[in-house]
VODO-711931 format. One record per residue (C-alpha): residue number from 1; residue in one letter; x, y, z. Coordinates in Angstrom, 1 decimal. Layout:
BEGIN
@n = NUM, res = a, east = X, north = Y, up = Z
...
This chain:
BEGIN
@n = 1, res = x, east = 0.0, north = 0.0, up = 0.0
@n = 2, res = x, east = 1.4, north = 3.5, up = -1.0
@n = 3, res = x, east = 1.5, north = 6.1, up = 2.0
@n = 4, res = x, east = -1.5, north = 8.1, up = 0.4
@n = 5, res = x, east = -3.5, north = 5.4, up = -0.1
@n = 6, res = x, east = -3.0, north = 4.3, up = 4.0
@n = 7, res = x, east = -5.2, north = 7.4, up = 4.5
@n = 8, res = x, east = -7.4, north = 8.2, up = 1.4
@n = 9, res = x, east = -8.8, north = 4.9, up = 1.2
@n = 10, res = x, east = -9.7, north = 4.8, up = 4.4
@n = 11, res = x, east = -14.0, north = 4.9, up = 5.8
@n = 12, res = x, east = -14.6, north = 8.1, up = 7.2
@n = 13, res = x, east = -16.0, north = 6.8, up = 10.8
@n = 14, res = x, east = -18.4, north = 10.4, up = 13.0
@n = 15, res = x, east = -18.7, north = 9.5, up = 17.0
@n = 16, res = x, east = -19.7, north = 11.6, up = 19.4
@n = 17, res = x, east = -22.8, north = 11.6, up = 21.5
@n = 18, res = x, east = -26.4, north = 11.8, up = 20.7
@n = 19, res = x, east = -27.4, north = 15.5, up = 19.5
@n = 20, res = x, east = -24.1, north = 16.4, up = 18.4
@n = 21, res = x, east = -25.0, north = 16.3, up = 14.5
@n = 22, res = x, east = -23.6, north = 12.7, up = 13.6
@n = 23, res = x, east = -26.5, north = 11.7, up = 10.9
@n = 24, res = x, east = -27.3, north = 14.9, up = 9.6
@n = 25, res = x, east = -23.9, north = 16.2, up = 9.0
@n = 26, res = x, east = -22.6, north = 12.5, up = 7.7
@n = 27, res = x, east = -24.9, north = 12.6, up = 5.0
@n = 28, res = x, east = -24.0, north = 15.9, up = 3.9
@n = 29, res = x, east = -20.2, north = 14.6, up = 4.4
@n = 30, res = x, east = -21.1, north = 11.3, up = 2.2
@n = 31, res = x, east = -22.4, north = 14.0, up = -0.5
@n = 32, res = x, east = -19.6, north = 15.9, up = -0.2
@n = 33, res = x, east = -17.4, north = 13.1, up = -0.9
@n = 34, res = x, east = -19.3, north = 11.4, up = -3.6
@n = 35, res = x, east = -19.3, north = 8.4, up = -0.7
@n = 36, res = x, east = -22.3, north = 6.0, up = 0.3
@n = 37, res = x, east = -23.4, north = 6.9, up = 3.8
@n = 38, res = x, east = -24.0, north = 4.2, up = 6.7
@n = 39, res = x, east = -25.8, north = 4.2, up = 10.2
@n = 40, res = x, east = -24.8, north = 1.9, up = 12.5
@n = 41, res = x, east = -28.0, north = 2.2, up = 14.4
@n = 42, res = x, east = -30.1, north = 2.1, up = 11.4
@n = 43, res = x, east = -28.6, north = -0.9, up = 10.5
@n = 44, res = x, east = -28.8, north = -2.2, up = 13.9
@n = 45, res = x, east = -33.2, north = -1.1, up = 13.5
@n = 46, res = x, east = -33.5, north = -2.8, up = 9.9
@n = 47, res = x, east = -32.4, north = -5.8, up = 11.5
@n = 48, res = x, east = -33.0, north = -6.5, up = 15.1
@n = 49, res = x, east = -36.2, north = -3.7, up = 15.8
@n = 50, res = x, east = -36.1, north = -0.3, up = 17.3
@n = 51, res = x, east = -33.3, north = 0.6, up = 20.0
@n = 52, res = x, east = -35.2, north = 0.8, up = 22.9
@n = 53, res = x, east = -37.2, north = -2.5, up = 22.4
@n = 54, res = x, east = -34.0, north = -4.1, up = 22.1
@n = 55, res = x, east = -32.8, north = -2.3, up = 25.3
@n = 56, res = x, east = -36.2, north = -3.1, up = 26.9
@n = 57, res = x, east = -36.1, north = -7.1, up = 25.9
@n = 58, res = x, east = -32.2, north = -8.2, up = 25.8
@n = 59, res = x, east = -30.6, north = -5.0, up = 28.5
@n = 60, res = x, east = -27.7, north = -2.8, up = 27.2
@n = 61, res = x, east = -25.1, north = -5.6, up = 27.1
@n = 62, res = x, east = -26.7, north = -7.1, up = 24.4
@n = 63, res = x, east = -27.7, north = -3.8, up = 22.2
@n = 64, res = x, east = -23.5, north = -3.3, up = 22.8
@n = 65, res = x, east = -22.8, north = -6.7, up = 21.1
@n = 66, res = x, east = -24.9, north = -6.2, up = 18.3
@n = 67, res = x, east = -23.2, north = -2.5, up = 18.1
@n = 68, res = x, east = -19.5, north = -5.0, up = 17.7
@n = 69, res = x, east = -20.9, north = -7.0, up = 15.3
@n = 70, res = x, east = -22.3, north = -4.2, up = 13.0
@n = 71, res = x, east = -18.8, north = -2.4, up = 14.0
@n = 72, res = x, east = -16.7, north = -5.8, up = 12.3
@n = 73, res = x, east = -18.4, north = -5.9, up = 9.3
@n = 74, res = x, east = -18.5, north = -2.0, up = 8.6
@n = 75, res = x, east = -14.4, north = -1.8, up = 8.8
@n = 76, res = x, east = -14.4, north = -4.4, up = 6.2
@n = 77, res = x, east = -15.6, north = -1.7, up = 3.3
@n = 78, res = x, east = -13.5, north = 0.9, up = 2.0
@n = 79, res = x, east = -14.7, north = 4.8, up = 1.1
@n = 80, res = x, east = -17.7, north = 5.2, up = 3.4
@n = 81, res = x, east = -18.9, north = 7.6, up = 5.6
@n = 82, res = x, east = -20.3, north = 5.8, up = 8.8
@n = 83, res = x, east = -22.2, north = 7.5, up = 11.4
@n = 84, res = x, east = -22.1, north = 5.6, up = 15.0
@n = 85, res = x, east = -23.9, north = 4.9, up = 17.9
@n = 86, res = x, east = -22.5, north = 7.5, up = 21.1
@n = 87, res = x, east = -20.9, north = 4.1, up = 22.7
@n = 88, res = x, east = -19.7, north = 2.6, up = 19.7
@n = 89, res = x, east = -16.2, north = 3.5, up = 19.8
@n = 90, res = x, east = -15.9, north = 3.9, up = 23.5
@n = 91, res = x, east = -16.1, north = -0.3, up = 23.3
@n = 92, res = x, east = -11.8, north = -1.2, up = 22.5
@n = 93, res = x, east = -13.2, north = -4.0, up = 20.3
@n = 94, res = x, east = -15.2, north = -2.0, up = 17.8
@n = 95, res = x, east = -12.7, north = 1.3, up = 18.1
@n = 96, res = x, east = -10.0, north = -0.8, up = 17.3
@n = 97, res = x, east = -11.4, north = -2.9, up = 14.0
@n = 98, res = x, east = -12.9, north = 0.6, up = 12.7
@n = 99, res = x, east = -9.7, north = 2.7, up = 13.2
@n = 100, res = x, east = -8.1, north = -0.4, up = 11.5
@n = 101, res = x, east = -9.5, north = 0.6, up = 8.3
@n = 102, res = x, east = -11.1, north = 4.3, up = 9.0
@n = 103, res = x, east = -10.5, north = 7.8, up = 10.2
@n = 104, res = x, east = -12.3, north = 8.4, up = 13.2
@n = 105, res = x, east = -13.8, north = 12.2, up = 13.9
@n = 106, res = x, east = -15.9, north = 12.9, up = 16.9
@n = 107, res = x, east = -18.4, north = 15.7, up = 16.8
@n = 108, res = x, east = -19.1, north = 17.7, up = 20.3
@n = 109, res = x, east = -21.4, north = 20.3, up = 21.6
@n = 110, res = x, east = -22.4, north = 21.6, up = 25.4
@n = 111, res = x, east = -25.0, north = 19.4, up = 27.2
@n = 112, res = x, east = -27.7, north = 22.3, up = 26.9
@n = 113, res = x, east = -27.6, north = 22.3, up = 23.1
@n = 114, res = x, east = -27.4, north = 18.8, up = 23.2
@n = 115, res = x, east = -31.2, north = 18.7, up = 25.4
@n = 116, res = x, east = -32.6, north = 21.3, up = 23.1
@n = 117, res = x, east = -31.5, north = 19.3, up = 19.9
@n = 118, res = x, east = -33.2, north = 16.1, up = 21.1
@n = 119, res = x, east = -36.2, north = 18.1, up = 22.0
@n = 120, res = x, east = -36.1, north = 19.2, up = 25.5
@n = 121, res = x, east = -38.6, north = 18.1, up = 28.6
@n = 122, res = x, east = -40.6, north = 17.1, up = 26.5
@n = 123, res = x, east = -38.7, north = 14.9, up = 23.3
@n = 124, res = x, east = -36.8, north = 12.8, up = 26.0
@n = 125, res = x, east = -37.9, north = 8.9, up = 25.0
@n = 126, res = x, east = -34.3, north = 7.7, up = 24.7
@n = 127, res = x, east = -33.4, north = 4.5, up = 27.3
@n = 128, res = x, east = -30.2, north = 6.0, up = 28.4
@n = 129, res = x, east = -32.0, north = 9.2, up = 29.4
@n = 130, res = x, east = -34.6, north = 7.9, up = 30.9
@n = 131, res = x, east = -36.0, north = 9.4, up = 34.2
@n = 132, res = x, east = -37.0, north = 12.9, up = 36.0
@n = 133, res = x, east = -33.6, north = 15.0, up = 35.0
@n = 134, res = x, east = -32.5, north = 13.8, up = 31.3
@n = 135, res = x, east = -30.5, north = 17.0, up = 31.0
@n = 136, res = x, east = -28.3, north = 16.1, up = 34.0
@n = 137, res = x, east = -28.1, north = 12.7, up = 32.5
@n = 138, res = x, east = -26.2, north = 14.0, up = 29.7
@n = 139, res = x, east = -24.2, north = 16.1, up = 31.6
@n = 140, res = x, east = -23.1, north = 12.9, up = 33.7
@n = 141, res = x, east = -22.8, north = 10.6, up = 30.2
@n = 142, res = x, east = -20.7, north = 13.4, up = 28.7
@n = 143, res = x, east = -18.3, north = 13.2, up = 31.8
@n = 144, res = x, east = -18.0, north = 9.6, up = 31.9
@n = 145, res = x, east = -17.5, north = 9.4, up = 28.1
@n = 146, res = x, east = -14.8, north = 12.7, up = 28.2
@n = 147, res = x, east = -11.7, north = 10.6, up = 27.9
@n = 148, res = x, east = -13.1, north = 8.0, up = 25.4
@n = 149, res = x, east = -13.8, north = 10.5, up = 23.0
@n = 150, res = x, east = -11.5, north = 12.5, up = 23.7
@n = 151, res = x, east = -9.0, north = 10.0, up = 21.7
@n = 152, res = x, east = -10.6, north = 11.3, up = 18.9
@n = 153, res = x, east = -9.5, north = 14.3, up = 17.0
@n = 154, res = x, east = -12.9, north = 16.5, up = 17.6
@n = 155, res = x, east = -15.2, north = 18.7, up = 15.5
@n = 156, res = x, east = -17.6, north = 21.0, up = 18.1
@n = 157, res = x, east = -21.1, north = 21.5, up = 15.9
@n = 158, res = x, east = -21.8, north = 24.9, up = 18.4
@n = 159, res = x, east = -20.1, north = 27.9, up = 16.4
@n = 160, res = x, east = -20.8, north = 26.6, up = 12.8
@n = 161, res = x, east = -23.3, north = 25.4, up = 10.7
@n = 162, res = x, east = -24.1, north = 21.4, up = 10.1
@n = 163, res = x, east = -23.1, north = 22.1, up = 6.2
@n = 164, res = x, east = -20.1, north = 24.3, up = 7.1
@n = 165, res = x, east = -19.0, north = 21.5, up = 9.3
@n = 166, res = x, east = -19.5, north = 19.2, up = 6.7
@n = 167, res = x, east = -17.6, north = 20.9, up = 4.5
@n = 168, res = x, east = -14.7, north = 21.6, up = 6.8
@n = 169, res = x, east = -14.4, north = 18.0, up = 6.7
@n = 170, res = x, east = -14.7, north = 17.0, up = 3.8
@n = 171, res = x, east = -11.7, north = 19.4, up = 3.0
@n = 172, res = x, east = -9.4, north = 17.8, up = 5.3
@n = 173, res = x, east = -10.0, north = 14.2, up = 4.8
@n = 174, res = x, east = -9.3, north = 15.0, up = 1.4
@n = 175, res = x, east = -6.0, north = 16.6, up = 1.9
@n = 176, res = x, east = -3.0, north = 14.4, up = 2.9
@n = 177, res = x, east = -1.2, north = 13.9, up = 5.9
@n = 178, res = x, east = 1.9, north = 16.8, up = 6.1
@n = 179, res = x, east = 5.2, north = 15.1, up = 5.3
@n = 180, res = x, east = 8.7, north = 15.7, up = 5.5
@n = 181, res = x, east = 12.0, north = 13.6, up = 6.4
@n = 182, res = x, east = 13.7, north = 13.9, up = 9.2
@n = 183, res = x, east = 16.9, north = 15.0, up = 10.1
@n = 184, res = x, east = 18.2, north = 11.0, up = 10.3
@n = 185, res = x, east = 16.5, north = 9.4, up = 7.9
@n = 186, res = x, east = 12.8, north = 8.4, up = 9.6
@n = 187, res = x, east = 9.8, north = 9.8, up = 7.9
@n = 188, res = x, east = 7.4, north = 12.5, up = 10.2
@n = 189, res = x, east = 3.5, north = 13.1, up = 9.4
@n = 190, res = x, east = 1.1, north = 14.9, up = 10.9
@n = 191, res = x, east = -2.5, north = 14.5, up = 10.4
@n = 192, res = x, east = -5.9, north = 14.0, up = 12.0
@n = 193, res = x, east = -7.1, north = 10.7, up = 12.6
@n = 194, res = x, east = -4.5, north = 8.8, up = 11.3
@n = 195, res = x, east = -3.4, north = 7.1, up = 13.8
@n = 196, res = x, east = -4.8, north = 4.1, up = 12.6
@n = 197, res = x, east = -2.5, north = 4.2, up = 9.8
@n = 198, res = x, east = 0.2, north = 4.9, up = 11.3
@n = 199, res = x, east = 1.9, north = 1.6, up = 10.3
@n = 200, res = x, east = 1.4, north = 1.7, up = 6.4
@n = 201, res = x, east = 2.0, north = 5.4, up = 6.0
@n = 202, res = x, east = 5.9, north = 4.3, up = 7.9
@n = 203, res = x, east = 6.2, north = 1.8, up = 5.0
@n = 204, res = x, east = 4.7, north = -1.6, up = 6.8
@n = 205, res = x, east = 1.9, north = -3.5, up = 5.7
@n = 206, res = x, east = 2.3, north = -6.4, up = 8.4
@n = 207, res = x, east = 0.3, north = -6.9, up = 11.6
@n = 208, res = x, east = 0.1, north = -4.2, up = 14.0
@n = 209, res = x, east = 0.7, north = -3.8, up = 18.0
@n = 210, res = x, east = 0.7, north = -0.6, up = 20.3
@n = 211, res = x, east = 2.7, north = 0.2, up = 22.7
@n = 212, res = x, east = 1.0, north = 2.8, up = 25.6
@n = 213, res = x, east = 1.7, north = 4.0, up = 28.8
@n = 214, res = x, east = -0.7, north = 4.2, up = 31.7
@n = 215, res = x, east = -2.0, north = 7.9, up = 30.5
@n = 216, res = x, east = -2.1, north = 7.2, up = 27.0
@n = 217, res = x, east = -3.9, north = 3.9, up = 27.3
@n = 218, res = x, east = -7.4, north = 5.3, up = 25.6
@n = 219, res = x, east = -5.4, north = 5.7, up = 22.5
@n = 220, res = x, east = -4.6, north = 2.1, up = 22.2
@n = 221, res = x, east = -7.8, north = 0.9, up = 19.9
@n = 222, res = x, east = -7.1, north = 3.8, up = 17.7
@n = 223, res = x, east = -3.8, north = 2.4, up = 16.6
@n = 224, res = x, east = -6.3, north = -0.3, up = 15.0
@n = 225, res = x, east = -3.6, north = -2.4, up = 16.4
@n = 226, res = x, east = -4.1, north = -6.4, up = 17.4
@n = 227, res = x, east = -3.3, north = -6.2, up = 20.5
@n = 228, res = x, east = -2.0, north = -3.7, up = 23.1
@n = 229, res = x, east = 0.9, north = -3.7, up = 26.0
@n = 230, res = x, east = 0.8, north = -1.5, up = 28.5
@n = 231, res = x, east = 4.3, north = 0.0, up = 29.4
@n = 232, res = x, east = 4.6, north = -0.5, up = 34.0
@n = 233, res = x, east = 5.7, north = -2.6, up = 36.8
@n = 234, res = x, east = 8.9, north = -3.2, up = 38.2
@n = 235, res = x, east = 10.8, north = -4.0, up = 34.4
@n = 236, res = x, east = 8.5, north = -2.4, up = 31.9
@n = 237, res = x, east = 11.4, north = -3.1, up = 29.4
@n = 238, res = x, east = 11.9, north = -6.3, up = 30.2
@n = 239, res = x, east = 8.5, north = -8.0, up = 30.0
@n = 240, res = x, east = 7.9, north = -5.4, up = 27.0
@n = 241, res = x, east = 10.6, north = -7.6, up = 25.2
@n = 242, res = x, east = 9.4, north = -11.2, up = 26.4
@n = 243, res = x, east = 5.9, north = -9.7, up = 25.2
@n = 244, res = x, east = 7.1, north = -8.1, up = 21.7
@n = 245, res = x, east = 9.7, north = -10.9, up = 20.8
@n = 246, res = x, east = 6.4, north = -13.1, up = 20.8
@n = 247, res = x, east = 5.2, north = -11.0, up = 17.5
@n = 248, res = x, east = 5.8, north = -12.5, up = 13.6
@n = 249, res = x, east = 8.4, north = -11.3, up = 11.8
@n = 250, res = x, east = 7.2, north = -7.9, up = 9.5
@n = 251, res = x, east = 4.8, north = -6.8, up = 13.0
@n = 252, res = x, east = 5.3, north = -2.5, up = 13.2
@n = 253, res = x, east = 5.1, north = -1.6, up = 17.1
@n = 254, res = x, east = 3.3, north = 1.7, up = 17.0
@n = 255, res = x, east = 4.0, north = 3.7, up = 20.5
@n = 256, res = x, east = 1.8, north = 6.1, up = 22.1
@n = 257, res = x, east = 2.8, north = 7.9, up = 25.1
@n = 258, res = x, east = 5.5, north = 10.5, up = 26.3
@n = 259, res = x, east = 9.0, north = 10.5, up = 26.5
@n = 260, res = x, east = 9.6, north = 7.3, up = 28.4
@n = 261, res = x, east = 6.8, north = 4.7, up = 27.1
@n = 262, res = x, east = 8.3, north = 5.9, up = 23.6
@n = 263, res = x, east = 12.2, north = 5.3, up = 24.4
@n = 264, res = x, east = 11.1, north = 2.1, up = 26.2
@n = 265, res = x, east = 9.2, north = 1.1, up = 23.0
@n = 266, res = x, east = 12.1, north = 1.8, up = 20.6
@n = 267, res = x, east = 14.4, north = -0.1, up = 22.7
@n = 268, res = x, east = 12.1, north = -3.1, up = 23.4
@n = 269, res = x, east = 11.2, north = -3.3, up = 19.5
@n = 270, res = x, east = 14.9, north = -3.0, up = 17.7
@n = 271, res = x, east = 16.3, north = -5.3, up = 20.3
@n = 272, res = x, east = 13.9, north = -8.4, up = 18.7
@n = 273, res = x, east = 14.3, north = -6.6, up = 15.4
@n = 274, res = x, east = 10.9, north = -4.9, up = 14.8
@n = 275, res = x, east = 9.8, north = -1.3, up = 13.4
@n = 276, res = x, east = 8.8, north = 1.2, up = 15.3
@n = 277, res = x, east = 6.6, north = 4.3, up = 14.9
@n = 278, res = x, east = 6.3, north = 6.9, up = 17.5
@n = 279, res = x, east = 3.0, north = 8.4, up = 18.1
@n = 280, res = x, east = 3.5, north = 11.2, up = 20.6
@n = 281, res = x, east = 0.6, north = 12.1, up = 23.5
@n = 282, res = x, east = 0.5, north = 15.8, up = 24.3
@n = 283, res = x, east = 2.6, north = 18.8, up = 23.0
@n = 284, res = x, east = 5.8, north = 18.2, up = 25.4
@n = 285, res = x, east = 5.9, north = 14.7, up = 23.5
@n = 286, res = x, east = 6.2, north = 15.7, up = 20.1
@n = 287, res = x, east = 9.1, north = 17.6, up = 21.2
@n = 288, res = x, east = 10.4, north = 13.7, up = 22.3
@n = 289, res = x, east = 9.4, north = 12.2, up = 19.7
@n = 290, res = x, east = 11.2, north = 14.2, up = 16.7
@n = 291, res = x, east = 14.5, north = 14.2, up = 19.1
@n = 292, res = x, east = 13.8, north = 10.2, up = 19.7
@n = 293, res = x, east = 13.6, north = 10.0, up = 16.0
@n = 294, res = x, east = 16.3, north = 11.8, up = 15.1
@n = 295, res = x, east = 19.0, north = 10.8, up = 17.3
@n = 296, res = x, east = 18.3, north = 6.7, up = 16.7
@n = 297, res = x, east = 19.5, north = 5.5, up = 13.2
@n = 298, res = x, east = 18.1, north = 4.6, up = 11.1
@n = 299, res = x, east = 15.5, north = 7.2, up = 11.8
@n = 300, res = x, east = 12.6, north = 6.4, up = 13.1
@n = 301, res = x, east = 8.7, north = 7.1, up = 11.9
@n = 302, res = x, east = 6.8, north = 9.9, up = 14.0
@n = 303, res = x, east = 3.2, north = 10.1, up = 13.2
@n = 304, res = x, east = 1.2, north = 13.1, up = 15.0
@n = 305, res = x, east = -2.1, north = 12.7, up = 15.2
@n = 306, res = x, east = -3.9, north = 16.0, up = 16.4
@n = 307, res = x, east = -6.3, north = 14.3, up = 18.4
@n = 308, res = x, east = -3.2, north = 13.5, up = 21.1
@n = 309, res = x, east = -3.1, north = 17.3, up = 21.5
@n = 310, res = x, east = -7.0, north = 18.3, up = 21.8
@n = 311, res = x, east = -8.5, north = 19.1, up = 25.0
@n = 312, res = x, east = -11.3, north = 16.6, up = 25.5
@n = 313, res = x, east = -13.7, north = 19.5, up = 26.4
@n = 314, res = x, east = -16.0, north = 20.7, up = 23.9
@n = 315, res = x, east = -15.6, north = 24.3, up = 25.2
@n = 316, res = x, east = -11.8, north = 24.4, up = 24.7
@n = 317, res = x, east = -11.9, north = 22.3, up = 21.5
@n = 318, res = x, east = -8.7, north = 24.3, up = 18.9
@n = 319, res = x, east = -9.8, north = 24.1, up = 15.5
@n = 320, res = x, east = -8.1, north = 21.2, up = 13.6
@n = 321, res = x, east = -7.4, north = 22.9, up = 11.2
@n = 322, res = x, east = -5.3, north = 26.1, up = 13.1
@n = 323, res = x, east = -4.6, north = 23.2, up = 14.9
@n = 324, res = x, east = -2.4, north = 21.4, up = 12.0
@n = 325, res = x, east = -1.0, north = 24.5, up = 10.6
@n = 326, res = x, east = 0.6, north = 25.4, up = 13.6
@n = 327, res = x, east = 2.0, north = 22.2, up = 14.4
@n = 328, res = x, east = 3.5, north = 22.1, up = 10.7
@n = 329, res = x, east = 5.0, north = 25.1, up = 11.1
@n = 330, res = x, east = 6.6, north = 24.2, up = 14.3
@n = 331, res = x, east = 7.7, north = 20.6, up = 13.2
@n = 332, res = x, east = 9.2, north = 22.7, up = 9.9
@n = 333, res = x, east = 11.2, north = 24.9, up = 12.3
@n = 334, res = x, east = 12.2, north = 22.0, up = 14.2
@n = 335, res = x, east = 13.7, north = 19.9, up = 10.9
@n = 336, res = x, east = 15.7, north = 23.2, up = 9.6
């Protein structure tokens, strides 16, 4: 697979939670792109009945299984755009087989506008809201959901219209990742939800594992990576290598994390002779990761994904796309 085509062949795949705009501005996304559109809930509706019946007969637990099977078979098409259920991606199963093949994006607004949208007092007839304050419902959901989506690079649907939204979208998944090589060799990118491909744009086409620390653990499924160590106890790098020296030959070890998950990565991997991309967690770790990259030789692959350095709240959400430009221009000061 060509670096390009890692990305632009990839589903389009809008979380967020209910109210935030996830149907409405999907399909004027899917027109945008010339793409077919997909629900996951409507697809879960055609076939096993309305949500809350399901909820009401089989419990949550069940509607969530049916939400992983619907997940599975949706990462297996190519050039969608696919709308999901609020908890879909918060599930590590169905994050990780969708960010396998897609670009995840999730939309956010304030709990208010998010009660007004589904119609107030009075429109409230969803199962998870259920009961005598719905809005503080949400409020609690949204808290408990924060750091889930909040792996996501985000989109808030409060200052802008559903169609400019759409369109702001559809203009960057159609632009390519920002690339340049760095000062040893390795390839750097920078992008927004491309995390899941961070392997094939650094050149591999094998099986994938992640690497993450303790505070960069949500980022794990959206590696779209097999399976995922976590970087602690007493000898992190040891067991790291027992774990990693397990792997087939051709695996890429994507790492997410600061400074010493990634140097503990890059030593575990190229001691059992595997690649390694860094995927730095927060602005300090990008810093890392380029100096990581460019002191080891051959150099390694860094691959910035702008949802590592959004704030998960929907009031403090930068732009993405202010957001990339300033990162390229710092990563361009930082190569010269």
């Amino acid at each position: 697979m060509k670096p390009a085509q890692a990305v632009t062949n990839r589903n389009l795949v809008l979380t967020g939670f209910m109210g935030t705009g996830k149907t409405t501005i999907g399909k004027m996304l899917a027109s945008e792109l010339g793409w077919p559109f997909v629900d996951s809930d409507a697809v879960i509706v055609h076939r096993f009945g309305p949500v809350e019946e399901i909820f009401d007969a089989h419990g949550e637990d069940h509607f969530r299984s049916l939400e992983r099977e619907v997940a599975k078979e949706l990462a297996e098409t190519t050039g969608h755009v696919i709308a999901t259920g609020g908890a879909l991606v918060l599930d590590p199963q169905s994050a990780a087989v969708l960010n396998a093949t897609g670009r995840t994006f999730c939309l956010v607004a304030r709990p208010e506008t998010i009660f007004k949208r589904l119609g107030g007092e009075a429109g409230q007839k969803r199962p998870l809201l259920a009961g005598p304050d719905p809005e503080g419902r949400i409020r609690q959901l949204l808290e408990s959901r924060s750091a889930g989506y909040g792996a996501f690079p985000q989109f808030s649907t409060e200052t802008s219209t559903m169609a400019n939204v759409a369109r702001e979208l559809a203009s960057l998944v159609s632009t390519e990742p920002e690339y340049m090589i760095g000062p040893n060799g390795g390839s750097w990118w920078v992008g927004a939800g491309v995390m899941g491909a961070a392997a094939q744009l650094s050149g591999c086409d094998g099986p994938v594992v992640a690497v993450v620390s303790e505070s960069s653990r949500r980022y794990g499924p959206v590696t779209g990576a097999t399976k995922i160590f976590e970087v602690g106890g007493p000898k992190p790098l040891d067991s790291l290598r027992r774990e990693l020296d397990q792997c087939e030959e051709g695996t890429a070890v994507v790492v997410v994390g600061g400074s010493q998950a990634m140097s503990l990565g890059v030593l575990a991997a190229e001691s059992v002779g595997l690649q390694t991309v860094l995927c730095p967690a927060g602005v300090d770790a990008v810093d890392d990761a380029i100096e990581l990259g460019a002191a080891t030789a051959p150099g390694h692959s860094v691959v910035i994904d702008l949802a590592t350095l959004q704030s998960g709240n929907p009031a403090w959400v930068e732009p993405l796309p202010e957001l990339w430009a300033n990162l390229s221009t710092k990563l361009a000061e930082l190569a010269s």
